[in-house]
C-alpha positions, 0 to 999 in steps of 0.5 A, a space after each residue: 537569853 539561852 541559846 536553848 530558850 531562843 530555839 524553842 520558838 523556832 521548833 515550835 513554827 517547824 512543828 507546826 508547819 509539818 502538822 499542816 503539811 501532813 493534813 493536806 491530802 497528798 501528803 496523807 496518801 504518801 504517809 500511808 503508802 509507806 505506813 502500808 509497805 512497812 506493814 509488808 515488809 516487816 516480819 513481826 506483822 502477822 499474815 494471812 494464810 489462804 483461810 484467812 486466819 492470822 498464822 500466829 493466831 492458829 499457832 496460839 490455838 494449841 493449848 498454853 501448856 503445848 507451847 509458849 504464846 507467841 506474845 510472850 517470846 522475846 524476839 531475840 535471845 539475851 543470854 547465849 544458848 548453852 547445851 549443857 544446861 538443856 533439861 528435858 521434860 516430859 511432853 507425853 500426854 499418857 506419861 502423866 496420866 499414867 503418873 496421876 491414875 498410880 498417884 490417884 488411883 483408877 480413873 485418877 487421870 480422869 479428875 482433871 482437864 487437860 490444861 489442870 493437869 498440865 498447870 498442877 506439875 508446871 514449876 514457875 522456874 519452866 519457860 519462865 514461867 510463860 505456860 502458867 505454873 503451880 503457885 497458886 494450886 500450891 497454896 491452896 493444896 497446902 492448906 487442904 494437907 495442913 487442916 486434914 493433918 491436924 485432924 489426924 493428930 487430934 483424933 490419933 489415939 492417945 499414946 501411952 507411957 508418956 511421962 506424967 507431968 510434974 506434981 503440983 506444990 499446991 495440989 492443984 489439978 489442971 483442967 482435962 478433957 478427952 477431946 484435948 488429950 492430943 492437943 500437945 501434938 498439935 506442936 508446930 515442929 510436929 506437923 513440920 517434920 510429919 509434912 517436911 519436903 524430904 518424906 513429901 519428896 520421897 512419897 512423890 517419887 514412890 508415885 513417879 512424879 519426878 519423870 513427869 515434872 516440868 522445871 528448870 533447876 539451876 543446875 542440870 546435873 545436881 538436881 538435888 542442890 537445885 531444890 528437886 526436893 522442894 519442887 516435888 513437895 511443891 507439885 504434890 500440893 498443886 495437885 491436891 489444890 487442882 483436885 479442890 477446885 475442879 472436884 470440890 472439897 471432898 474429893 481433895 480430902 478423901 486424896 488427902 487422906 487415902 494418898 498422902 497421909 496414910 502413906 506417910 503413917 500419919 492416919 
């Protein structure tokens, strides 16, 4: 026999004694004397403040974009603290509004809530992604840009002295029809290089959407190496995708296609 197996009876009858031990009732008070100065003298354990409200809980009634929940904070800091990799972001309210009424037009920082505003300009690479960020309004967007792009091209008036196509050995004559005259443009390249995240970047900065992103790039001093490009395209999708779901379809496409693709020439 096992030195382990022949111990096993024994812990089993300590186990067992102590279960009972802490069923008696003195030994239930002291258990919780010392549950309740632990509670006391840990300082993790919420207070109370004389209102009687939790002082985490009043923290975490400002807004999520203002400040990371306090759940979500790490108790201790894994990587050592570096100043030179410190990027400051816009925090100021009428910044961004400033910014969406000259992308959006007057009334533009109007079209979205507050907590919208603040999601459509957030990349998950800002506070670990803690506060929310644009993923999601991102994809939505993109789709909305990608259809009103298409449309744009097939209705494009036909362009002239392209080159005629090859003449058939057997005098055939393929099918024609107006409504596909422009059905060679609808080419994947085409639309990639119309919607490519230099010209939506450089459009994004003509609006001053880069002062007022929220982002954390790889390297502070070469934002550019970081993926700015990128980042910018992105939030430009994510507004579209918020103007979608908070004022509907039509709104997002006459955005679209008033802010984005005439800009870009493409209507």
């Amino acid at each position: 026999m096992s030195i382990a197996s022949s111990a096993r009876p024994a812990v089993r009858s300590v186990c067992r004694e102590c279960r009972q031990r802490l069923l008696q009732p003195h030994h239930q008070a002291a258990f919780l004397s010392s549950t309740s100065f632990a509670k006391a003298t840990n300082p993790t354990i919420k207070l109370q403040n004389e209102s009687g409200q939790h002082s985490d809980d009043l923290a975490d009634s400002e807004p999520r974009w203002k400040r990371t929940p306090t759940a979500m904070k790490s108790p201790f800091r894994i990587r050592e603290s570096n100043d030179n990799d410190h990027f400051p972001v816009n925090e100021d309210p009428k910044k961004l509004d400033d910014v969406l009424k000259k992308m959006l037009g007057q009334g533009g920082e109007t079209m979205l809530s507050e907590e919208a505003k603040w999601l459509a300009v957030t990349h998950k690479s800002f506070d670990h992604g803690r506060r929310g960020f644009n993923d999601r309004l991102a994809f939505l967007g993109k789709r909305i840009v990608e259809l009103q792009t298409s449309l744009a091209l097939i209705d494009a008036p036909k362009v002239t002295g392209a080159s005629s196509a090859a003449v058939d050995s057997f005098a055939r004559t393929p099918y024609r029809h107006p409504s596909l005259s422009n059905i060679e443009s609808m080419r994947k390249d085409t639309k990639s290089e119309l919607l490519s995240k230099v010209r939506l970047s450089q459009l994004a900065n003509r609006y001053g959407l880069a002062d007022v992103i929220r982002w954390k790039p790889k390297q502070v001093r070469r934002l550019k190496a970081s993926g700015i490009e990128a980042v910018l395209a992105h939030t430009i999708y994510a507004i579209v995708g918020a103007i979608a779901l908070q004022r509907g379809g039509d709104a997002a496409i006459q955005a679209v296609r008033q802010k984005i693709l005439h800009p870009l020439g493409i209507l």
